[in-house]
C-alpha positions as CSV (number, residue, x, y, z in Angstrom):
1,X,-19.5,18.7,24.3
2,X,-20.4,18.4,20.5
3,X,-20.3,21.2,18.7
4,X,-20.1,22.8,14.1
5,X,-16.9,24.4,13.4
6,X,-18.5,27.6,11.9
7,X,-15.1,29.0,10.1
8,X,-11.2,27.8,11.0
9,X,-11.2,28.9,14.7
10,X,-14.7,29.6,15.6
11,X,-17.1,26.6,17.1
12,X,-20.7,27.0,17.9
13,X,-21.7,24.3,20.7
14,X,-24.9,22.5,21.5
15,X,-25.0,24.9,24.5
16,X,-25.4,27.7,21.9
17,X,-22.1,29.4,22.8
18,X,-18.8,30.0,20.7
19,X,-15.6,28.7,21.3
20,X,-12.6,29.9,19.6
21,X,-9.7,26.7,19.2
22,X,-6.9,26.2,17.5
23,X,-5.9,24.1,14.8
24,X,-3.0,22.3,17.1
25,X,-6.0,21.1,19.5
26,X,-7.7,19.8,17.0
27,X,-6.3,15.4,17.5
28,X,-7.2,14.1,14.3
29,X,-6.3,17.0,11.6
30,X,-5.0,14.9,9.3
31,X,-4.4,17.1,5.9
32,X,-7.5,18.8,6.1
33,X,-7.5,22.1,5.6
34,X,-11.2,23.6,5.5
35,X,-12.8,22.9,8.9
36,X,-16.0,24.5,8.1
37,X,-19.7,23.3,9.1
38,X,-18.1,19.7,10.4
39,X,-19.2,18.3,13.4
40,X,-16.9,18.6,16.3
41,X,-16.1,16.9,20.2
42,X,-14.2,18.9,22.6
43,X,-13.9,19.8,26.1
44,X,-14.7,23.7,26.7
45,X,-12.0,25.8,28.4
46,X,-14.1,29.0,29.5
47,X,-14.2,30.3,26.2
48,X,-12.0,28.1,24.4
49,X,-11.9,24.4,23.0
50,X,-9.5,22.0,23.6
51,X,-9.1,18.0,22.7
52,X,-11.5,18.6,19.4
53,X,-12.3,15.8,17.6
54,X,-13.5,15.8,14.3
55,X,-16.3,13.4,13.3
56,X,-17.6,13.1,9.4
57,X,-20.6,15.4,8.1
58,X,-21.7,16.9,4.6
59,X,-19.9,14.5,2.9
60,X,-16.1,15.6,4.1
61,X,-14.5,12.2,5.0
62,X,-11.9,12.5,8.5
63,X,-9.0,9.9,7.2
64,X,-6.7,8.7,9.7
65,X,-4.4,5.7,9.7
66,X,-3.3,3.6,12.6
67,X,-0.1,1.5,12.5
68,X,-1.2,-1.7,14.1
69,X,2.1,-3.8,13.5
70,X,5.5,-4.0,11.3
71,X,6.4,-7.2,9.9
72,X,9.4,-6.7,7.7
73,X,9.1,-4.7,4.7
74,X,5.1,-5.6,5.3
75,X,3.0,-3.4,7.4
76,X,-0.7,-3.7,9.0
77,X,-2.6,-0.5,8.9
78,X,-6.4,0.5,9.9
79,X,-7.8,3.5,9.2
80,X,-10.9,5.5,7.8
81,X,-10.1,5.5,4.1
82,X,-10.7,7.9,1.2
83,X,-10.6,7.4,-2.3
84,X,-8.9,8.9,-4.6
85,X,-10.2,8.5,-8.7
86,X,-8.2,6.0,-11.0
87,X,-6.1,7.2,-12.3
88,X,-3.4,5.5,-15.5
89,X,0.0,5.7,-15.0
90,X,2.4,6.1,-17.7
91,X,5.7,4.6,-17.4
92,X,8.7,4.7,-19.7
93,X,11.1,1.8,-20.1
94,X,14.3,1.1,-22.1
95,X,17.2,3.3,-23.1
96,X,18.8,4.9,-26.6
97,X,22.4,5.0,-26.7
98,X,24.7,7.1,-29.3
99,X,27.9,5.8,-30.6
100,X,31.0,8.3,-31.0
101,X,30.1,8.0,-34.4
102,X,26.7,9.5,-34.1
103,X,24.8,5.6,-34.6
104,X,21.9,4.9,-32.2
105,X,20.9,1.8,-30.7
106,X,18.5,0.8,-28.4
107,X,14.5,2.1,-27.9
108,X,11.4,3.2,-25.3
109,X,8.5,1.4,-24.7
110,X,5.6,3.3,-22.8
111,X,3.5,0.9,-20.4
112,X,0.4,2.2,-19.1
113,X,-1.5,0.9,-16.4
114,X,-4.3,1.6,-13.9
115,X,-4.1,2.5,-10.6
116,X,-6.7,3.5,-7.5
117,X,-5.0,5.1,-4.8
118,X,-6.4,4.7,-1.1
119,X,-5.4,7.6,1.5
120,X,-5.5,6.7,5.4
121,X,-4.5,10.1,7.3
122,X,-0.8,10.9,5.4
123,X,-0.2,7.0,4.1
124,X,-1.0,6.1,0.2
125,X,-2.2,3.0,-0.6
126,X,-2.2,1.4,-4.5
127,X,-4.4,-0.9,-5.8
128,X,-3.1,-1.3,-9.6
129,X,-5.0,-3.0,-12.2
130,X,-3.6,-6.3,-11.6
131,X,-4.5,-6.2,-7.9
132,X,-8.3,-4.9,-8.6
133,X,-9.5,-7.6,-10.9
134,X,-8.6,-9.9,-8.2
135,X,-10.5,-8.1,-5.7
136,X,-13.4,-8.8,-8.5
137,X,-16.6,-6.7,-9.5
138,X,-18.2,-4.1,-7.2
139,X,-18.2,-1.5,-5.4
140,X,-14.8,-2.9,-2.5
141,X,-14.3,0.9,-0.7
142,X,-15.8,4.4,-0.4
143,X,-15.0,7.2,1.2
144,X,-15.4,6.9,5.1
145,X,-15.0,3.3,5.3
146,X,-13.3,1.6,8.4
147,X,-10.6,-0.8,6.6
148,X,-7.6,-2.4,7.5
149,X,-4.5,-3.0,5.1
150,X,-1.3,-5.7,4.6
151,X,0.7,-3.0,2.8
152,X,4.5,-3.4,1.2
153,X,6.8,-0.3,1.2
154,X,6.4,1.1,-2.4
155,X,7.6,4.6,-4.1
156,X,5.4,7.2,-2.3
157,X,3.4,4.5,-1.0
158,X,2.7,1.2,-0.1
159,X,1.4,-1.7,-2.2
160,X,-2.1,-3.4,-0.8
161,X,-0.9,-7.2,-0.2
162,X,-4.1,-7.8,1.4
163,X,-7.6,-5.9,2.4
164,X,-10.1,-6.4,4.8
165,X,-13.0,-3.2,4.7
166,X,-14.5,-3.4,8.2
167,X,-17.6,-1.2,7.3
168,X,-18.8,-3.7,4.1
169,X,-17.5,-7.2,5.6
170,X,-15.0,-7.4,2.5
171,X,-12.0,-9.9,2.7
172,X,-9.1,-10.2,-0.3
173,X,-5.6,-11.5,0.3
174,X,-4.3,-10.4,-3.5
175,X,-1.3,-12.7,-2.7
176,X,-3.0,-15.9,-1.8
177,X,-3.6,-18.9,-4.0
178,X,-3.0,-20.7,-6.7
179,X,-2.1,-18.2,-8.7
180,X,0.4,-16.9,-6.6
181,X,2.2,-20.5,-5.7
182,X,2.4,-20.9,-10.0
183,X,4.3,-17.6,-10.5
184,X,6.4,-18.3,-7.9
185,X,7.5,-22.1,-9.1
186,X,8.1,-19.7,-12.6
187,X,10.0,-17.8,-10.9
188,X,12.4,-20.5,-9.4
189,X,12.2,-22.5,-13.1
190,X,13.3,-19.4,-14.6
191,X,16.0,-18.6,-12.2
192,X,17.3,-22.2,-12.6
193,X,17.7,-22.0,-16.6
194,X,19.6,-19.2,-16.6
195,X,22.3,-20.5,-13.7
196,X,22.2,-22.9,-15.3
197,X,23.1,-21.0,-19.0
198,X,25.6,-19.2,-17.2
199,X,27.0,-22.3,-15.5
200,X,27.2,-24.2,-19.6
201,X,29.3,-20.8,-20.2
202,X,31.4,-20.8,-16.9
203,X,32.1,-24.8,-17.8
204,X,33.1,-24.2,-21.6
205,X,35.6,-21.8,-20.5
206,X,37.6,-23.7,-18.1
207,X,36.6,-27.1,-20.4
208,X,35.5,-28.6,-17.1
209,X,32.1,-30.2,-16.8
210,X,32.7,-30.6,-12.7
211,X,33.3,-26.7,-12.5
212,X,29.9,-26.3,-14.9
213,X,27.7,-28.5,-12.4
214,X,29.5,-26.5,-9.2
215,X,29.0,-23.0,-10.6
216,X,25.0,-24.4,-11.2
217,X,24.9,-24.8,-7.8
218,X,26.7,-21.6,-6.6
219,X,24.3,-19.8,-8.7
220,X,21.2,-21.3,-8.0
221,X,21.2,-22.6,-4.6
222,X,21.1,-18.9,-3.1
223,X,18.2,-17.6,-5.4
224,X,16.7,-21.0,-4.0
225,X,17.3,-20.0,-0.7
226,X,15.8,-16.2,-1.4
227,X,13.2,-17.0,-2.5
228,X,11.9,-19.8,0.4
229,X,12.9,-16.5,2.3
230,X,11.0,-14.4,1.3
231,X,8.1,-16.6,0.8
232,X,8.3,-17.4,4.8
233,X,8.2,-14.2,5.4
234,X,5.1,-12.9,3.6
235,X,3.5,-16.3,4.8
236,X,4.1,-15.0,8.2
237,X,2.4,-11.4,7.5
238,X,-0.3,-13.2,6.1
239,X,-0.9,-14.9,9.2
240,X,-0.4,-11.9,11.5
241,X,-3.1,-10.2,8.7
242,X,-5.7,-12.7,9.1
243,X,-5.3,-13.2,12.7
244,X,-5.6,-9.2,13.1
245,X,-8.9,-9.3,10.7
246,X,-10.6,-11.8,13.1
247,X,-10.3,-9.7,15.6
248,X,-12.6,-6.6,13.8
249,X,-15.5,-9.5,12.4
């Protein structure tokens, strides 16, 4: 039966009677707090409602979040979404140090950035500045959307990897491309010039250019051998995402 929560505990059905429920019947509660004039399912119980379902009215968005699959530190969700505002984080970085003498050294540098925070049911979901120019211009998610998330375990949260809104046909793997291939090949350049600075350092100390080229290779083969790790393994979420995302066109 279908029915308008009139206050917290009080629903008025299509039948024109009142039920009285309680909030632990309610299945899809969520945070929300104020119940009032949202459109309700249940199953009556003489005078009282039980299995109530909440469905969206008057503008109040019902987020949930379902975890569809765990794929290492990666996780596929789907969920009715809301959105919270941007918002700019402030972030400070470096450190001042005081001699015994009373000297300091050192300083702090404040980075600021964007963020847009997505909330299925209890789960946070970032979309930083980086991540939503890649998802280009437009209007990607409002509230009550259907969409489904590639997320990686963050502070508080979980980073969007990849995106896929259900209600608006909207596709972005943040992640994928050319883009994402060049920083990595950085990455592995980078790593490689400074084992291989360390390994010039290692080598002048024991006056040995054999124990130079062997501690290169100590050094860099295992940051080699991370990285193709890691790389296989967010290739294989990828997959298991797009596979998942065919299955809602």
């Amino acid at each position: 039966m279908k029915g308008v929560v009139l206050t917290n505990g009080i629903i008025r059905a299509e039948d024109g009677n009142r039920y009285s429920f309680e909030l632990g019947d309610v299945v899809n509660l969520n945070d929300l707090s104020d119940l009032s004039e949202l459109e309700v399912d249940f199953e009556p119980h003489e005078n009282t409602a039980k299995s109530i379902c909440l469905l969206n009215q008057k503008g109040k968005i019902v987020s949930k979040c379902e975890e569809i699959q765990k794929l290492g530190n990666l996780y596929i969700f789907r969920g009715i979404a809301k959105v919270q505002e941007e918002t700019t984080i402030t972030e400070t970085v470096g450190k001042i140090s005081t001699s015994i003498w009373g000297a300091t050294s050192g300083n702090i540098k404040s980075n600021s950035f964007s963020r847009k925070t997505i909330v299925l049911g209890n789960e946070y979901f970032y979309l930083t500045e980086d991540i939503m120019s890649s998802f280009g211009s437009g209007n990607i998610i409002a509230n009550g959307d259907d969409v489904a998330i590639l997320g990686a375990k963050s502070q508080g949260g979980y980073n969007i990897c990849a995106f896929y809104n259900v209600t608006r046909k909207f596709y972005n793997q943040t992640k994928d491309g050319w883009g994402a291939r060049f920083a990595f090949w950085i990455i592995l350049v980078a790593w490689a010039v400074l084992s291989g600075i360390f390994a010039i350092i290692i080598g002048g100390f024991a006056d040995s250019e054999d124990v130079g080229v062997n501690a290169f290779w100590i050094l860099y083969i295992p940051g080699l051998i991370f990285g193709f790790i890691m790389g296989k393994k967010y290739k294989k979420a990828s997959k298991a995402f797009k596979e998942y995302v065919k299955t809602l066109k």
